[in-house]
C-alpha positions as CSV (number, residue, x, y, z in Angstrom):
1,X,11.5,-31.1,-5.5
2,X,13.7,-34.3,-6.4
3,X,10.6,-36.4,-6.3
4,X,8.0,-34.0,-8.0
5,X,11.1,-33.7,-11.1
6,X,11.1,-37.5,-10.9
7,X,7.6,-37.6,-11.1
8,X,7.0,-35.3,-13.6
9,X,9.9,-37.0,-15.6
10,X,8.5,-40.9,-15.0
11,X,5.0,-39.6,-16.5
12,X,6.4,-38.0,-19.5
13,X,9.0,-41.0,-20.1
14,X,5.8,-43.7,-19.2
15,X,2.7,-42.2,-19.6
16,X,1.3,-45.7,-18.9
17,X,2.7,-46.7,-15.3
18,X,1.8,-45.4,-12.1
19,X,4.3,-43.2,-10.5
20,X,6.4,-44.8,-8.2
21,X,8.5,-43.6,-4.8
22,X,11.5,-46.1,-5.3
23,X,14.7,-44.3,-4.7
24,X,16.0,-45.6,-8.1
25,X,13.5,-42.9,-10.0
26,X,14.6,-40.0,-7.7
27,X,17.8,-39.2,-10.3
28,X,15.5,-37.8,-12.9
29,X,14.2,-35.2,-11.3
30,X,17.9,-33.6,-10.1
31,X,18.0,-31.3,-13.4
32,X,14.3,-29.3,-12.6
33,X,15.3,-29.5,-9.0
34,X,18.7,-27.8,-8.9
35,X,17.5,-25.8,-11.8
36,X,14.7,-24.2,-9.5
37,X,16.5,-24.6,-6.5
38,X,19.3,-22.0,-8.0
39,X,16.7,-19.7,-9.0
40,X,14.6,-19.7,-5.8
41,X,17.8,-19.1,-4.0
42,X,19.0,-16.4,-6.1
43,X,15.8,-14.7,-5.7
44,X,15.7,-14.7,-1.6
45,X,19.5,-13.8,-1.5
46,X,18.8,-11.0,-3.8
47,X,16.6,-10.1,-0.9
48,X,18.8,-11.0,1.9
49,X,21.8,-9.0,0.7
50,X,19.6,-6.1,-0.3
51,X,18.6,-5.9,3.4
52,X,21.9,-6.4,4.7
53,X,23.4,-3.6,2.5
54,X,20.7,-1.6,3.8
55,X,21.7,-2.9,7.4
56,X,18.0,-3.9,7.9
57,X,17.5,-7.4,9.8
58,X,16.6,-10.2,7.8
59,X,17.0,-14.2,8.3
60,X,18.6,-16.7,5.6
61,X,15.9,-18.2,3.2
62,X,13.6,-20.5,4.4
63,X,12.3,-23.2,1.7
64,X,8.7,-23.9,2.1
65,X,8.3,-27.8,1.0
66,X,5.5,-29.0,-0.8
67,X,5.6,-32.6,-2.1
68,X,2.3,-33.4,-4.0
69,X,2.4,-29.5,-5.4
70,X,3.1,-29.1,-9.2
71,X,6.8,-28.0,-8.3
72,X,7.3,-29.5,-5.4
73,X,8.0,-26.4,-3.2
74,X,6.1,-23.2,-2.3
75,X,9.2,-21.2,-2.7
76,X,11.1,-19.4,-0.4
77,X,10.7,-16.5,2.1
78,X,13.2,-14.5,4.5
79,X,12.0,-12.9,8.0
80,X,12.5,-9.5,8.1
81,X,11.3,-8.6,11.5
82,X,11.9,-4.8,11.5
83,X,9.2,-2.3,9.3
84,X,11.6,-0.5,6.6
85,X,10.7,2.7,6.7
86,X,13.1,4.4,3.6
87,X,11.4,4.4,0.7
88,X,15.0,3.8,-1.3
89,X,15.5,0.9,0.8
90,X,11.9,-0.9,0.2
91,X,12.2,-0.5,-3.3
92,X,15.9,-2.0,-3.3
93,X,14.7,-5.0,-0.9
94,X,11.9,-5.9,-3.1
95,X,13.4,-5.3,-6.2
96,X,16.4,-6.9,-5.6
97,X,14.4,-11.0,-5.8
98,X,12.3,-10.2,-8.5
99,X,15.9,-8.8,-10.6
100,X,18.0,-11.8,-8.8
101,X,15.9,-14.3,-9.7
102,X,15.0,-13.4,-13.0
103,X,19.0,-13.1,-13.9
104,X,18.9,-17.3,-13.4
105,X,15.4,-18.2,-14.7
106,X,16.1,-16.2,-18.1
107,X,19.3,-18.5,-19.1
108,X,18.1,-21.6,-17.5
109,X,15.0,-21.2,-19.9
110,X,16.9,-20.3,-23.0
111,X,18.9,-23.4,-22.5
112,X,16.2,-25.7,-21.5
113,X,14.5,-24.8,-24.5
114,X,17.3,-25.9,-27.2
115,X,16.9,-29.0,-25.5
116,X,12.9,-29.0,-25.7
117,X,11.5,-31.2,-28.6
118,X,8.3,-29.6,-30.6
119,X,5.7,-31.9,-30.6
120,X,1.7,-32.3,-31.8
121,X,-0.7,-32.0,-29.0
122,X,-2.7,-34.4,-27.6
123,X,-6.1,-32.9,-27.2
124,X,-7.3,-32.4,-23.2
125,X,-3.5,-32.9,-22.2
126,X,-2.4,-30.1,-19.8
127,X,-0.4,-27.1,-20.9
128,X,1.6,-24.2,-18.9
129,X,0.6,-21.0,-19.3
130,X,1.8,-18.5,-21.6
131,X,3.1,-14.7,-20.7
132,X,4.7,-12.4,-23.4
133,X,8.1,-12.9,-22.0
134,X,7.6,-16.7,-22.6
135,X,5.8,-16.3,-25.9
136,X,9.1,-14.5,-27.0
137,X,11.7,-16.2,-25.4
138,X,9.8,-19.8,-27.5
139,X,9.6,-17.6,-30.6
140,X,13.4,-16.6,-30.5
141,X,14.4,-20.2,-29.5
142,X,12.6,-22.5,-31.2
143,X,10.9,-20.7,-34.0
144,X,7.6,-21.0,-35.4
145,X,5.7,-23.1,-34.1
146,X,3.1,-25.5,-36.6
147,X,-0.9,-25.4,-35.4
148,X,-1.4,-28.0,-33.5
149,X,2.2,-28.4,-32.1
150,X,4.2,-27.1,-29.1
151,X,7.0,-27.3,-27.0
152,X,7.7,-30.5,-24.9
153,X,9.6,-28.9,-21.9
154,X,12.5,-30.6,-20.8
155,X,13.0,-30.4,-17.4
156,X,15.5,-27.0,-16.9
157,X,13.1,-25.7,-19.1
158,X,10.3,-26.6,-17.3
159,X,12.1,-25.5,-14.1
160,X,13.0,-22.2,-15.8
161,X,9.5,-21.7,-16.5
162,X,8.5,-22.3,-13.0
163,X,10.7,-19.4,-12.3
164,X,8.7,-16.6,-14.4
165,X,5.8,-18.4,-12.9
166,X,6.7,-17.3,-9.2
167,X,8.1,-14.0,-10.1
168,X,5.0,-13.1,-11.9
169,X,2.7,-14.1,-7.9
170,X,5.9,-12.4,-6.2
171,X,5.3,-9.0,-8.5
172,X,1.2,-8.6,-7.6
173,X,1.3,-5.6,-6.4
174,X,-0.2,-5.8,-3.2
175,X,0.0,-6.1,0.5
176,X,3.8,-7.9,1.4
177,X,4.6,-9.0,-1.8
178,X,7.5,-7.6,-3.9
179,X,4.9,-6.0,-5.8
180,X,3.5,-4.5,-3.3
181,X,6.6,-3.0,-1.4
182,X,7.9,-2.3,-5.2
183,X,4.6,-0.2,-5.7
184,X,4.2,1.2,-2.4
185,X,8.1,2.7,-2.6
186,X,7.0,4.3,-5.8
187,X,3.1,5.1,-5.3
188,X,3.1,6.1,-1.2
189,X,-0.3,5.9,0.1
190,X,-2.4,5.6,-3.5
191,X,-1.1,1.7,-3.7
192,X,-3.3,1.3,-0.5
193,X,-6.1,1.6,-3.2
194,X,-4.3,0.0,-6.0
195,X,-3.7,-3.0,-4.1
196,X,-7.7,-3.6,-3.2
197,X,-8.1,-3.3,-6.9
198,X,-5.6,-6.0,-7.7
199,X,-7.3,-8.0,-5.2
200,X,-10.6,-7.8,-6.7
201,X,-9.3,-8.0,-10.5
202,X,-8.7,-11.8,-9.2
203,X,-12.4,-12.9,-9.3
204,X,-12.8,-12.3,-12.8
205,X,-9.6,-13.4,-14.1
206,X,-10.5,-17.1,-11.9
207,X,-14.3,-17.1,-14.0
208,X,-12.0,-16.5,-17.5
209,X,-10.3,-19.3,-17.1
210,X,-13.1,-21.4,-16.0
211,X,-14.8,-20.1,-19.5
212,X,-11.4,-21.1,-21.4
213,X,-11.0,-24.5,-19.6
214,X,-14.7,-25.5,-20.0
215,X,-14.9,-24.5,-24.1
216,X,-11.4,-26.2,-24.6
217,X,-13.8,-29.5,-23.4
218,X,-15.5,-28.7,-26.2
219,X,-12.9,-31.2,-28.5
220,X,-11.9,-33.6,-25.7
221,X,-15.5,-34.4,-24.2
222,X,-17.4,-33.0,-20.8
223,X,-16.6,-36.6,-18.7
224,X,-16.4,-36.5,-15.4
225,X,-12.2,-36.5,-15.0
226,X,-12.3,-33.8,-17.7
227,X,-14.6,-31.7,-15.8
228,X,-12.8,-32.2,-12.3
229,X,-9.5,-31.3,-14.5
230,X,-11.0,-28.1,-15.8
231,X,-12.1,-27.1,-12.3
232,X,-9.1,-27.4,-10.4
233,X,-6.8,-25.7,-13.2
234,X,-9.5,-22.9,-12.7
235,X,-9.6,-22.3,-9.1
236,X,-5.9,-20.9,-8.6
237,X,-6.9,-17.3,-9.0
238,X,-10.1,-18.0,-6.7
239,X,-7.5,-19.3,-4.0
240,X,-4.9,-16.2,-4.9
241,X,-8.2,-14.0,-3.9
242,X,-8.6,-16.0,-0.7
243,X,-4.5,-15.4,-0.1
244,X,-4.6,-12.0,-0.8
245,X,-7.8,-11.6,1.4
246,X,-5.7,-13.5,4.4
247,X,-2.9,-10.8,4.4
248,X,-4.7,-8.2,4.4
249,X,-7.0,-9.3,7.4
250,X,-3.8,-10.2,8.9
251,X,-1.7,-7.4,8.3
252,X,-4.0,-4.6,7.6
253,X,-5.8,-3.5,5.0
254,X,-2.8,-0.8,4.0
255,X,0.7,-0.6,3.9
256,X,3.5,0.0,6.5
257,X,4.2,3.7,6.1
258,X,7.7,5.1,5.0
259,X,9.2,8.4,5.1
260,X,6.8,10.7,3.3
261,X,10.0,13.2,2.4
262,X,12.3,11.1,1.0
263,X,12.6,10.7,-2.9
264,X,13.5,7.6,-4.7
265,X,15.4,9.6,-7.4
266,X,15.5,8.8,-11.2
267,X,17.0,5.6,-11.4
268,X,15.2,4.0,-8.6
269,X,12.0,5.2,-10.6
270,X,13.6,3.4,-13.7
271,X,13.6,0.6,-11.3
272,X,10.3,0.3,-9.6
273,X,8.6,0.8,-13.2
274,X,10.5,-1.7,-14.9
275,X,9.5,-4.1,-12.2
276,X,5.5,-3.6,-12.5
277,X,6.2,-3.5,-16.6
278,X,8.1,-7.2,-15.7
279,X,4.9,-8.1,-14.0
280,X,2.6,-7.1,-17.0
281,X,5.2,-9.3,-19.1
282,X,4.7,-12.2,-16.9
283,X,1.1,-12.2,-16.1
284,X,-0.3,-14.9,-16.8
285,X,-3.9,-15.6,-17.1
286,X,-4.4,-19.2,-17.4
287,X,-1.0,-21.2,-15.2
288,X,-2.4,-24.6,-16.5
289,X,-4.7,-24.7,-19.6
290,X,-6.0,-27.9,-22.0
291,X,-5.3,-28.2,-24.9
């Protein structure tokens, strides 16, 4: 995470010179990678102490590195190797990251974002995606925005973005996610259903960004780097549909049961229904999009 902050850091500093791995670089990345290493960890403990209120086994975080990946980490996950079968204390375990996580990636944001200069756009330069939480947070930060400018993230900003970003995957509901569990605590048995239709609800969202990445070409030019970039920025839904497809070969195509008679009670309703209405806030279509 040092590295891809350094990297990320180097290219926006010196567009110009090839990204080196000399030790002297590695400083600029420390602000994204604490940044998202504090809100990754905040997450899985939210998890971890959830579970262990709830006296149900689970293991400390493991970070899952990824070095050439975009952040430079797949996240996080805990081992939780017993099925929870209380409703109450699924929705509190999955919950509880989601909430956690968010609590860290909210501020960071904010703060990165005072420190994020507004800039024209280059045309067929890369952009992150936008969710309404985003699109408000920029609005109540930095203010209007004039066409054909937009935010230059600075690094806790960029790091705080990342942070909506894997809430948003985290809060699918289906399958093992937090989503899912989120869902299941509050559906029962119909989220069996839901979740297949969340699963298929991929494929068309992967060809509408392939539509929105080939007409943005439209300005830049159809060469051949252009076309390889609009491709790959397409294809992450296409690979979340061949994720999703993964678990459920490997864990079943429906949920672990809980108790059918227990009730989750008002406020954990509140709870579970603010969490998908988070996910519909953080949704976003396109995670990397030209400009």
């Amino acid at each position: 995470m040092l590295y891809t902050g350094a990297r990320w850091q180097l290219a926006e500093l010196s567009p110009d010179v090839e990204i080196p791995m000399q030790l002297a670089h590695l400083p600029l990345g420390f602000s994204f990678a604490a940044s998202l290493l504090g809100i990754l960890l905040a997450h899985e403990f939210g998890h971890y102490f959830a579970a262990r209120i709830r006296r149900v086994p689970a293991s400390p975080p493991y970070f899952l590195p990824m070095p050439f990946s975009p952040f430079g980490t797949w996240g996080a996950v805990i081992a939780m190797p017993a099925r929870i079968t209380s409703r109450r204390a699924l929705l509190e375990i999955g919950a509880a990251g989601p909430l956690a996580g968010l609590v860290v990636a909210i501020p960071l944001l904010i703060y990165g974002l005072r420190l994020s200069p507004v800039k024209p756009m280059v045309p067929g330069s890369l952009l992150e995606g936008q969710c309404l939480l985003y699109l408000l947070l920029k609005r109540l930060v930095v203010g209007p925005i004039p066409e054909g400018h937009d935010v230059f993230l600075h690094p806790i900003a960029f790091a705080g973005w990342a942070g909506l970003f894997v809430t948003m995957i985290n809060l699918l509901p289906h399958g093992q996610l937090d989503g899912g569990h989120i869902a299941y605590a509050l559906l029962g048995p119909r989220q069996d259903r839901v979740g297949r239709w969340v699963r298929w609800a991929t494929l068309p969202v992967f060809l509408y960004n392939l539509l929105t990445q080939l007409w943005a070409l439209r300005r830049s030019g159809f060469s051949g780097d252009a076309l390889a970039t609009a491709a790959s920025n397409s294809t992450f839904w296409l690979v979340w549909f061949g994720i999703l497809t993964l678990m459920m070969r490997l864990g079943g195509p429906e949920h672990p049961p809980t108790d059918p008679g227990e009730e989750l009670g008002p406020a954990r309703t509140a709870v579970a229904v603010l969490c998908l209405l988070l996910f519909l806030a953080l949704f976003m279509p396109s995670p990397l999009v030209l400009s």
